[in-house]
C-alpha positions in Angstrom: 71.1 92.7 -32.0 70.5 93.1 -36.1 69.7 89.5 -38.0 72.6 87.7 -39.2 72.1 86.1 -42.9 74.1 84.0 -45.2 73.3 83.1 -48.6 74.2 79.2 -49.7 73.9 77.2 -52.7 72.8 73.8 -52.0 76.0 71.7 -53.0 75.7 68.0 -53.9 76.9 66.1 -51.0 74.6 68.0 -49.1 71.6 66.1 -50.7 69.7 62.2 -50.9 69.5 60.4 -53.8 66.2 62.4 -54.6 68.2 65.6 -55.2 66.9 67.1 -52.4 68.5 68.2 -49.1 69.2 66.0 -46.5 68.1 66.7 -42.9 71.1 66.2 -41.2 72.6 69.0 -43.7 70.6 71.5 -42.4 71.6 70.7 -38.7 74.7 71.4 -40.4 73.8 74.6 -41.7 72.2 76.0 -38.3 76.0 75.0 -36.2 77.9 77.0 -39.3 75.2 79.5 -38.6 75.9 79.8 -35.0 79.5 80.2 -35.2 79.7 82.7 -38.1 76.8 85.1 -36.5 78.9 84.6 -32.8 82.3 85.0 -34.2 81.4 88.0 -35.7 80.1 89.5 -32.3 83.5 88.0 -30.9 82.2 85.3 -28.6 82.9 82.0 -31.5 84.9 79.4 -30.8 88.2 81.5 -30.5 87.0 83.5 -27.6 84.9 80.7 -25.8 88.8 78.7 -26.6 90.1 81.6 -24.9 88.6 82.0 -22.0 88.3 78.0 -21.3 84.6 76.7 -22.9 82.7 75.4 -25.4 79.5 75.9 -26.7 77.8 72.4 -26.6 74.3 72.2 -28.0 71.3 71.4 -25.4 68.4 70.5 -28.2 67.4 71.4 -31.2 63.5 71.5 -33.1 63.4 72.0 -36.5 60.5 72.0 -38.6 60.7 71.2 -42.4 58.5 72.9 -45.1 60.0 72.0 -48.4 63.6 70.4 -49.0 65.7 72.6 -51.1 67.1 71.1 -54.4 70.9 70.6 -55.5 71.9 73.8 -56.9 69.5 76.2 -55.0 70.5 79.3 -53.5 69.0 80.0 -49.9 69.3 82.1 -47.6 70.1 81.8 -43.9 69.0 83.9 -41.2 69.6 83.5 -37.5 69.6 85.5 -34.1 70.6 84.6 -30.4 69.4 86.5 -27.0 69.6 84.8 -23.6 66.9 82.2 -22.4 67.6 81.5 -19.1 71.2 82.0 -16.8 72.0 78.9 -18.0 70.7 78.7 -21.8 71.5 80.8 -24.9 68.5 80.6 -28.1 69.4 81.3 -31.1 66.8 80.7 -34.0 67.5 80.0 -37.8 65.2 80.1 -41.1 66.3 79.1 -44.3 64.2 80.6 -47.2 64.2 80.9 -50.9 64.9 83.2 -53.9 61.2 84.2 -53.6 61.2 84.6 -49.9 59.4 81.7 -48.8 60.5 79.4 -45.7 61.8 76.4 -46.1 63.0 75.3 -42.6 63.5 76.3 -39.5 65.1 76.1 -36.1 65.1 76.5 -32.3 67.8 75.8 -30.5 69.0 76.0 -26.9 72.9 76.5 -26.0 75.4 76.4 -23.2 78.6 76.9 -22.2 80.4 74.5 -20.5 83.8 74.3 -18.6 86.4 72.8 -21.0 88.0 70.7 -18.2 85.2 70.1 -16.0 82.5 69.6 -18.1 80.2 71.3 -16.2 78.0 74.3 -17.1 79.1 77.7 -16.9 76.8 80.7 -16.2 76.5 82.8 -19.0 76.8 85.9 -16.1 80.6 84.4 -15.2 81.6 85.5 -19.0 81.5 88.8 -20.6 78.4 87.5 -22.8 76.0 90.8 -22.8 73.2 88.8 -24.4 69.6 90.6 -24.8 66.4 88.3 -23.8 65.3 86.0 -27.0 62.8 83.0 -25.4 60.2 83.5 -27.8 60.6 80.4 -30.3 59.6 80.5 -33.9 58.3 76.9 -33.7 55.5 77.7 -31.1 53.4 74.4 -31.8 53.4 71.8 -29.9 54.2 68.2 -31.1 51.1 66.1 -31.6 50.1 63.1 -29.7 51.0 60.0 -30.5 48.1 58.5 -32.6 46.2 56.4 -29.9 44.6 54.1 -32.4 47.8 52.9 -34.5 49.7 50.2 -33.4 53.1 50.6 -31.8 55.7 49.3 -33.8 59.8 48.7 -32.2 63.0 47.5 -33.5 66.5 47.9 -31.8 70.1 48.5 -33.3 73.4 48.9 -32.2 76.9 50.5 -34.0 80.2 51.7 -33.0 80.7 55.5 -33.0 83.3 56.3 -35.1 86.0 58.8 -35.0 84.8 60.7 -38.4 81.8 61.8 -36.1 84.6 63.7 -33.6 83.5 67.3 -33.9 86.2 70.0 -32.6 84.8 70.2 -29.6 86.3 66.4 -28.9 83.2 64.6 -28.8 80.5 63.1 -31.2 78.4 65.7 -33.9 75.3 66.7 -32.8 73.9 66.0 -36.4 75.3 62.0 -36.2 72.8 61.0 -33.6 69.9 62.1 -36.2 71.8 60.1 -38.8 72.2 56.8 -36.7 68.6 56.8 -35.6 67.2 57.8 -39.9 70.0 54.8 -41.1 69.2 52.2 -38.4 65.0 52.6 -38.5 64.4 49.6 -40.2 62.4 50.5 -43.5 59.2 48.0 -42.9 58.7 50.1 -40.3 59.4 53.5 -41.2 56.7 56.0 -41.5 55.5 56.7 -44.8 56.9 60.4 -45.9 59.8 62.4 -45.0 60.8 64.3 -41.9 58.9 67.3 -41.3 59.8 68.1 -37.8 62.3 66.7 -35.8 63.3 67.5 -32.0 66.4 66.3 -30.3 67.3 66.7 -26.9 71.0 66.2 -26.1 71.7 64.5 -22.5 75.6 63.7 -22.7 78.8 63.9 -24.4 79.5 60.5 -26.5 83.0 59.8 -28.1 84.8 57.8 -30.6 84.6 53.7 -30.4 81.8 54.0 -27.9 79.2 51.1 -28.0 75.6 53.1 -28.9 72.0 51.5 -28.9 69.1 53.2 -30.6 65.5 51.9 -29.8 63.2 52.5 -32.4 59.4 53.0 -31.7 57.0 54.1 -34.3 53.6 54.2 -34.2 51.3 56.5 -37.0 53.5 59.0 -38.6 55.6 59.4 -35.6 59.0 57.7 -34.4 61.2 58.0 -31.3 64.6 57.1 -31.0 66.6 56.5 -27.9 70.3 56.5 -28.0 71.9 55.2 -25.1 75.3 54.1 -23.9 76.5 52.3 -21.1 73.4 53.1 -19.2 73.1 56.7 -19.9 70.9 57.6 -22.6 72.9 60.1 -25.1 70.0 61.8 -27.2 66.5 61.3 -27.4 64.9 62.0 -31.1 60.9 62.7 -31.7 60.1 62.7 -35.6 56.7 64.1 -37.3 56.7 62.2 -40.2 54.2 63.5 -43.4 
């Protein structure tokens, strides 16, 4: 199927104190992404709704080249094709007025029963999806750097109801903020994020009791996000 693109112009709230975009924002950007490019090919929210399933996010890798600024226009391109019977990928790259890219994304998709909670073939719906497993983010993550100390530190919070997507349970983009907010700053890597992966493992909901532990060592950080004893997301950040 043809690329789908939007053009958007980097709005305040979207953006740090340095003007620049936040991280989380273009998590944001690449779940608008995926719902305006399905909904146009009529299998969005209303038809998974329809038919009894959501779309729930599996994990995500997105690489950072350059943070857009407040006020920028960029523009959005994304595609999807199936990955597995299971798995849907759908890629997104932002770029700007000249063309060059900013960011980009990877991300791996399912459909999931909306009572059971369990996966759904994508064969069992009337999804026609071509092949797409290539990835634009072919590199793999680097080591850890063996001879840098490891560095830890734990938190805990409350998740809160304002993180309640519409699917009924907690934003994919909120674990990345809880893990950036709660990294305590004597030991966060020098830099910014300039790739993150997240790999989602379950559902979390509103007044749930979640622990993040921290490790850093070098320029990278892991974050797991656990509770109960299940661990919710696990976070790997390049930092540079």
């Amino acid at each position: 199927m043809e690329d789908f693109t939007l053009t958007h112009k980097i709005a305040s709230y979207e953006c740090s104190a340095d003007l620049l975009l936040k991280p989380e924002c273009f998590l944001h950007m690449c779940q608008e992404m995926a719902e305006s490019h399905a909904s146009t090919l009529d299998f969005g929210y209303d038809w998974a709704i329809r038919s009894g399933i959501i779309w729930v996010e599996l994990s995500g890798d997105f690489e950072f080249t350059r943070r857009p600024r407040w006020k920028e226009i960029v523009t959005l391109r994304t595609n999807t094709g199936k990955a597995s019977p299971l798995q849907a990928h759908r890629f997104v790259e932002m770029t700007d007025a000249e063309g060059n890219v900013l960011a980009k994304a990877d991300l791996y998709w399912a459909l999931i029963d909306i009572n059971t909670r369990r996966l759904v073939p994508l064969k069992r719906t009337s999804l026609n999806l071509e092949e797409l497993s290539e990835s634009i983010i072919p590199n793999a993550m680097p080591d850890m750097p063996a001879d840098r100390p490891e560095q830890s530190a734990t938190a805990s919070l409350i998740s809160s109801r304002r993180d309640i997507d519409f699917n009924g349970h907690i934003n994919n983009s909120a674990y990345l903020i809880w893990a950036l907010d709660t990294l305590p700053a004597d030991i966060t890597p020098a830099g910014e994020p300039v790739r993150i992966r997240i790999a989602f493992k379950h559902e979390s909901h509103a007044n749930q009791p979640i622990s993040i532990a921290h490790i850093v060592k070098g320029n990278r950080s892991t974050h797991n996000l656990t509770s109960g004893e299940e661990t919710r997301a696990l976070i790997d950040i390049l930092w540079a």
